[in-house]
C-alpha positions, -999 to +999 in steps of 0.1 A: -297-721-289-326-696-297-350-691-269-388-700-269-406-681-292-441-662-283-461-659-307-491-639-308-523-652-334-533-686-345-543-674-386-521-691-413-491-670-409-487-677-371-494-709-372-465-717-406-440-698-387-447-726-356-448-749-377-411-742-397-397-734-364-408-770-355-393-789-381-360-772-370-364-782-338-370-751-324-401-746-295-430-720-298-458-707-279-490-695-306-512-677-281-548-673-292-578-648-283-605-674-301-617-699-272-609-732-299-599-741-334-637-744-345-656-708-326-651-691-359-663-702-397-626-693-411-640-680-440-639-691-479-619-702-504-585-695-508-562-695-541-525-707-524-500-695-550-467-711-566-450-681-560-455-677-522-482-700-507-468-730-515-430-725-514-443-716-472-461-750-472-429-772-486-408-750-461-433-765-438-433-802-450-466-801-453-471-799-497-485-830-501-508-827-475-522-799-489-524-816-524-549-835-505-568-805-494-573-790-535-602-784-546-602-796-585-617-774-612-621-740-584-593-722-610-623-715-634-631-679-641-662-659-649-670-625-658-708-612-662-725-579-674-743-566-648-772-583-673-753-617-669-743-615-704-708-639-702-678-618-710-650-640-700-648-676-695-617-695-688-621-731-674-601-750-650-576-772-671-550-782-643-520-763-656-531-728-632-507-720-603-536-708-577-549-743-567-579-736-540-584-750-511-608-744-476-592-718-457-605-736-424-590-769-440-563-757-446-559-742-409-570-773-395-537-794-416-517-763-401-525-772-361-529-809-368-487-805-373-478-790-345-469-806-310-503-805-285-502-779-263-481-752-289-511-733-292-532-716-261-568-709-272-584-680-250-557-661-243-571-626-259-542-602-258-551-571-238-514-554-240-480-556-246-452-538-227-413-534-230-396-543-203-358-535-215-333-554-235-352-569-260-378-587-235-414-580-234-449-586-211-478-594-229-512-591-210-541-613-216-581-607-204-580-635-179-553-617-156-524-634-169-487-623-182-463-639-199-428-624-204-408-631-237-376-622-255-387-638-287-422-622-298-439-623-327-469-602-339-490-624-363-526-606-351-537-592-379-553-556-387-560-546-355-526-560-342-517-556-299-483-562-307-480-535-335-476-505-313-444-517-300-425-507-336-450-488-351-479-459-346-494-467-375-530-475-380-551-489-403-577-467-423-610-471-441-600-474-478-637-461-491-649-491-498-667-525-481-680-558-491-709-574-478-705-614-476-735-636-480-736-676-487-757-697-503-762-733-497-771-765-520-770-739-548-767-761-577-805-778-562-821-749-542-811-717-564-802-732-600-800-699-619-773-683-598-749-716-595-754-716-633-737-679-629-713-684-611-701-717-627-676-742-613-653-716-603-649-677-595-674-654-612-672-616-614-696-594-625-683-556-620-688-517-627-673-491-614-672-484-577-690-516-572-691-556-581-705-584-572-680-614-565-686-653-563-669-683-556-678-717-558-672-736-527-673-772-520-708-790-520-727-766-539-719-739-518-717-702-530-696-679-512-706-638-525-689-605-516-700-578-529-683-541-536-696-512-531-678-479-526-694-458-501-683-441-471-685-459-438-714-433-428-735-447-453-731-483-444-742-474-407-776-465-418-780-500-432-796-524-396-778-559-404-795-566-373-827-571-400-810-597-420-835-591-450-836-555-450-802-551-450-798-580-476-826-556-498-807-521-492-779-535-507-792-547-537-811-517-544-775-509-553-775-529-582-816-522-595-817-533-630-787-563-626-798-595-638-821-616-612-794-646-612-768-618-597-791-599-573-805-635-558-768-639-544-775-612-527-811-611-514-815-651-514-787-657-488-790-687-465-768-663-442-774-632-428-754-602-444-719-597-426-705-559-433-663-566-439-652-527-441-621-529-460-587-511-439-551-508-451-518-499-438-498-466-451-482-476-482-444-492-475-456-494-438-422-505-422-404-498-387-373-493-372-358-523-356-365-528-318-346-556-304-372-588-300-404-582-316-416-582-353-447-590-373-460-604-396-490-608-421-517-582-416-499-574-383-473-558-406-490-550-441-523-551-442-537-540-477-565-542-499-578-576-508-559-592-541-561-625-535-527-625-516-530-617-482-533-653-471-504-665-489-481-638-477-487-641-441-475-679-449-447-670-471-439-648-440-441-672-411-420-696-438-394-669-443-397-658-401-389-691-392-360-699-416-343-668-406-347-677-369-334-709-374-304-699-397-295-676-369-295-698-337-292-678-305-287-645-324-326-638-329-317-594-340-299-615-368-328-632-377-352-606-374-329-579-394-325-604-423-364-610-424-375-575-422-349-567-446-366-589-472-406-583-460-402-541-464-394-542-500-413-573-510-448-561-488-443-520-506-443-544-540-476-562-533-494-537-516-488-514-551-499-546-569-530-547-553-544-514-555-538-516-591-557-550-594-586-531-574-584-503-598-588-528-627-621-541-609-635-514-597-622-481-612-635-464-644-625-491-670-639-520-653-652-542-660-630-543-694-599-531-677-601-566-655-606-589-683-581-574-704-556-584-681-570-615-674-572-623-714-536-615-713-522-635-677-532-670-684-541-686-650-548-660-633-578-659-610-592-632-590-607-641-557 
């Protein structure tokens, strides 16, 4: 019989492996630093892939309830000159592979599967320790311990539980987005939901881009690109919502208005996401009851995949686990064996994706590989 399993982060990829491990009868712990399931807007969009997303949700039994959760017609795809002139325009016609859904819906379908009580909000992880033979203490801010032989690092970039295999840390890959949102878009700011379309628009140049998605209700959901060193985004005060909002736009001076609006017009303030990565084919040495997954293990830059590999993760985590019972270095050798070679392959994916959007050939080097990969969306 494998023993309880501790695992540490309630994102997607923590909450599938609970979930798989479920369905095969077998109990887990998801301890989380966020006080409840609703102190956080769980950010945007997300494209859930045939390839890895959803092979993770049928391993979880739960395909048809996200069916329910799809966005139709999100698939579409955009690209703009920086003057707005359209470049690329591929609509939604229900055969794409990248169905979009809520990422905070989709978390919500995630907890509403698992037994109360599997996941303990407020427990922030301060530390983990080994204590010999394959069991570990893990620390939390409100005094309290709890001692495992089953533990599971799903806590993203700035993992606790990383340490343990691993000294790597993430670093600053030279370049940031700033999010900003805009509400009732189609009625309050006509000109940039006409830009952006039904879908996800992009409108690049080098080093820099401006990134949209159409969200449900009329919302609009913007990142935008810029490479510049982290100094130069700490003389930028986000604390002044509309200054900062200004600065950044100054970056794109002579962009159509319908673009720049995103930007200046946002119903939100400005949020700074630095973007960090993991050294290429991060991996580890096995040490007997701990592993990770997601970010935990392979953070990278942003291609669109990171939320469906942290599921197909947790999907394949939880399979091995259960294919192994009461053998859990079995499990754990067999997953990692597979997650080395397959995170190396995605991580080299995506920085040739970001090279297409932002290097010297975009915005032409994008399209002509989207002209070329029907389906394919960039988010």
């Amino acid at each position: 019989m494998t023993a309880h399993v501790t695992i540490i982060g309630a994102g997607l990829g923590g909450l599938t492996l609970a979930r798989v491990l479920h369905v095969h009868g077998i109990p887990s712990t998801v301890y989380e630093a966020e006080p409840s399931p609703t102190a956080r807007a769980q950010g945007g969009m997300l494209d859930i892939h045939d390839h890895n997303g959803q092979p993770a949700l049928q391993a979880a039994g739960l395909i048809e309830e996200f069916r329910g959760l799809v966005l139709e017609g999100r698939e579409a795809t955009r690209a703009l000159a920086s003057d707005g002139t359209v470049l690329l325009d591929e609509p939604d016609d229900g055969t794409g592979g990248r169905p979009e859904v809520q990422r905070g819906e989709l978390r919500r379908m995630l907890l509403d599967s698992l037994p109360a009580g599997t996941v303990r909000w407020g427990r922030k992880v301060t530390g983990v320790r080994a204590l010999g033979g394959g069991r570990h203490e893990v620390a939390f801010a409100d005094g309290g311990t709890v001692v495992t032989s089953v533990l599971v690092g799903a806590d993203g970039a700035w993992s606790r539980v990383r340490p343990l295999l691993s000294g790597a840390v993430p670093e600053y890959t030279g370049m940031s987005f700033v999010e900003t949102y805009l509400f009732d878009a189609d009625t309050r700011h006509p000109a940039c939901a006409k830009a952006v379309g039904g879908g996800t628009m992009f409108a690049l140049r080098p080093g820099k881009g401006i990134q949209a998605h159409r969200e449900s209700g009329g919302t609009l959901h913007t990142y935008v690109a810029l490479r510049r060193p982290r100094d130069w985004f700490a003389g930028i005060d986000f604390t002044d919502p509309a200054a900062a909002a200004a600065r950044v736009a100054r970056e794109f001076d002579g962009w159509a208005p319908a673009l720049t609006a995103l930007i200046t017009d946002g119903d939100t303030a400005p949020v700074l996401r630095p973007l960090h990565a993991l050294p290429d084919g991060h991996r580890w040495d096995r040490v007997p009851g701990v592993t990770l997954l997601g970010d935990a293990a392979h953070l990278m830059i942003p291609s669109g995949e990171g939320a469906n590999l942290a599921m197909y993760d947790g999907a394949d985590l939880g399979k091995a686990i259960a294919a192994h019972p009461g053998d859990v270095e079995a499990a754990f050798t067999e997953y990692e064996r597979a997650l080395f070679p397959r995170s190396a392959a995605e991580a080299a994916d995506a920085a040739h994706l970001h090279e297409l959007m932002f290097g010297e050939g975009a915005p032409h080097s994008l399209i002509d590989m989207l002209a070329g990969t029907e389906g394919r969306t960039v988010a």
